[in-house]
N, C-alpha and C positions, 0 to 999 in steps of 0.2 A: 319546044316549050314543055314544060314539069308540070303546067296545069294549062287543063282541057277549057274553055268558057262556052257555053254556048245556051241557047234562049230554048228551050222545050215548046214553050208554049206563051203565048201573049203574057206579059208580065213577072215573069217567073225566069229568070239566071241560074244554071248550073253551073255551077265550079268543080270540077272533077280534078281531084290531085291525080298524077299521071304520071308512073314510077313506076307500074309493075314490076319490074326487073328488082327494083331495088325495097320489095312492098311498100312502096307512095311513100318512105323517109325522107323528109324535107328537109335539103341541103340552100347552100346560101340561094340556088337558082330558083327554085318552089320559092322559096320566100317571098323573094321581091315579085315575083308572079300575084303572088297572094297578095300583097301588101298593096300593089297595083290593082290588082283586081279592087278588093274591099276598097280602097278610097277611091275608087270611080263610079263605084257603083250607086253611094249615096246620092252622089246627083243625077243620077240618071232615071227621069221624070218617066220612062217604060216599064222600069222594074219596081213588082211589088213588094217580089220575097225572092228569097235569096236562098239557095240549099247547094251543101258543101258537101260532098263524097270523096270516095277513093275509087278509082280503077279497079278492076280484074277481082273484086270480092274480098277488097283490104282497104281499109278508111286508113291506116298511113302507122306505118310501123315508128313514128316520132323520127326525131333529129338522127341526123345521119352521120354517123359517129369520126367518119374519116374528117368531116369539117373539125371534129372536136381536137384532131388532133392537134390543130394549129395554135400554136399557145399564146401567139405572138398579136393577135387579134385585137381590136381593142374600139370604142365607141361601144354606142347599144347595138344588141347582139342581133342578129335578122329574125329571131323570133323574138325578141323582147316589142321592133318593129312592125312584126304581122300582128301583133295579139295588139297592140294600141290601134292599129287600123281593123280590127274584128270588133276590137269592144267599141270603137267609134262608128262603125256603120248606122246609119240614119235606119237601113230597111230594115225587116224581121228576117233573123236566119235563123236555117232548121237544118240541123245536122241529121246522113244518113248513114250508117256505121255498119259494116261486114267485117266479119276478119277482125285482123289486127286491128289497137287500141291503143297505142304505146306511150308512155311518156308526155309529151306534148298532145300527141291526140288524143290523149284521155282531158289534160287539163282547156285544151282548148274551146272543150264542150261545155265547162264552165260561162262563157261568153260567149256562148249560141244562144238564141230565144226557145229554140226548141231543139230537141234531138229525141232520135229513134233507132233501136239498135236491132238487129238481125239478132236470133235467138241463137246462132253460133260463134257469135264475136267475144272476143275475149280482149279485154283490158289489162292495163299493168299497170302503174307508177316504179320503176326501178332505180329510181333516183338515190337510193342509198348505196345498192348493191354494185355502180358503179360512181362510186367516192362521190355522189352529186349532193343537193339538195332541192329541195322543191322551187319549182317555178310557173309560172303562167299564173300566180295572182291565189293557187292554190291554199296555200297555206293560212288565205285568209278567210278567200270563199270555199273550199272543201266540207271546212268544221260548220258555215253557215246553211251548209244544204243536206250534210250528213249528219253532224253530230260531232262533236268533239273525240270523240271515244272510237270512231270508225274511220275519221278521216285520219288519226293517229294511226289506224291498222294500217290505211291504205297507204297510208305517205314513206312510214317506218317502216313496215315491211316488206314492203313493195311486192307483197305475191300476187299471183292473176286474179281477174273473177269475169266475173260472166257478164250475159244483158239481164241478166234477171237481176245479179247485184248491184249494177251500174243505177238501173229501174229504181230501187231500193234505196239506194245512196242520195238518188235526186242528180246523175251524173246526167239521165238520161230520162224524158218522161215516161218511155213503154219500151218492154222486149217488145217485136213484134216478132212474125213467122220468118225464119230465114230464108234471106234472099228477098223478103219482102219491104227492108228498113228504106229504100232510094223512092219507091213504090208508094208508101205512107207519108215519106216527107216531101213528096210533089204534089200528092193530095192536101196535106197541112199548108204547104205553100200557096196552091190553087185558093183555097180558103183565104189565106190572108191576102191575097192579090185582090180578092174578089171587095173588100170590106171599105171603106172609108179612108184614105189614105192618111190625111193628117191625124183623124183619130187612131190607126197601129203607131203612127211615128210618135203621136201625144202619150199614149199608152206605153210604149216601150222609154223615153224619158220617165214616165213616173217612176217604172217599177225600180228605174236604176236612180232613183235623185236617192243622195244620202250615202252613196257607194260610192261614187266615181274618186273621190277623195283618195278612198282608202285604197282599191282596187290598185289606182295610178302608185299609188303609197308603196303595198304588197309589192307590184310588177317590180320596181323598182331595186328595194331592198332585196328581193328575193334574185334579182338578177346578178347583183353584184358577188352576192355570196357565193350563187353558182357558177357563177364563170370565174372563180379565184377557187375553187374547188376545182374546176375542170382544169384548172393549169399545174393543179398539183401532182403528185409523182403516182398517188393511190387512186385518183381517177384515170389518170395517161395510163400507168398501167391495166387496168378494169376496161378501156378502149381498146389495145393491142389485143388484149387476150381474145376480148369478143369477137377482131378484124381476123385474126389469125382460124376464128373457125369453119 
């Protein structure tokens, strides 16, 4: 199995992505772990909260480029599938982030309730730099949590940044101490396990009525684009180059 599940503590599910080898890049088989995982979890009357890591001190270096190369692929793409079962989870999740940040797992914090990053994690969006364009809903919630004028830095130029910027941006609520982000969001989770159940599950509806339109809208259109990018000659090239290193 590509992801870990296991219960810490009365109430509370860890999902640990589990790739070391490959720093946690989620190929078709991570996915549907994921995808399984989140749509089960909502009805499972044990769990209060819910917190998503990475193995070995790396939250998931994104999509795993050898799937990219298939060009022949076709239906919704296995992450277009996990991020609809992420944003649909009834319970509160709190993302813990080490290490890498890449791509998808920078966007997929977007659709976390909460997240917490290690003060040595580093982020990317590289979606240009390899013939892509944005996806995970980005390009609509990015500008609505950063700014118009930053989520434009982050998208287009795809350069790294840090937990302090991620902090900054709204990707993420707190740098915390390295090594310490898995640490803070089992505590923020303890916390919300501990609270009124239907009032987090009442409370996280509110804060999303008014979005889910668009969000669904974004995943959408933003998918189609990308993966007819990814089938082109200037991303399939931008793939090899990176596999061959």
């Amino acid at each position: 199995m590509s992801v870990r599940v296991t219960d810490p503590e009365p109430g509370i599910r860890l999902v640990t992505i589990d790739r070391p080898e490959r720093r946690n890049a989620l190929d078709r088989a991570a996915y549907a772990d994921l995808t399984a995982t989140f749509g089960a979890v909502s009805s499972d009357e044990a769990v209060g909260a819910v917190v998503l890591t990475g193995a070995g001190g790396c939250f998931t270096a994104g999509n795993d480029l050898k799937d990219f190369q298939d060009v022949e692929t076709g239906g919704d793409s296995p992450g277009l599938t996990f991020l609809t079962a992420l944003r649909a989870c009834a319970k509160p999740v709190v993302a813990a982030v080490e290490g890498h940040a890449v791509g998808i797992g920078t966007t997929l914090l977007l659709h976390c309730d909460l997240a917490y990053a290690g003060a040595g994690a580093r982020f990317r969006l590289p979606f240009t730099a390899l013939g892509l364009s944005p996806e995970g809903g980005s390009s609509y919630l990015l500008p609505l949590v950063a700014g118009s004028k930053r989520a434009a830095a982050l998208l287009m130029l795809g350069e790294p940044f840090t937990a302090e910027d991620a902090a900054s941006a709204g990707l993420v609520n707190a740098a915390v101490p390295a090594g310490t982000a898995l640490e803070t969001a089992l505590a923020k989770a303890r916390a919300l396990a501990a609270l009124p159940r239907v009032s987090i599950a009442a409370t996280k509806r509110a804060l999303r009525r008014g979005q889910d339109e668009s969000v669904a809208r974004a995943l959408a259109e933003e998918a189609e684009v990308f993966h007819a990018l990814r089938r082109g000659p200037e991303a399939q090239a931008a793939f090899a180059a990176f596999l061959r290193r």
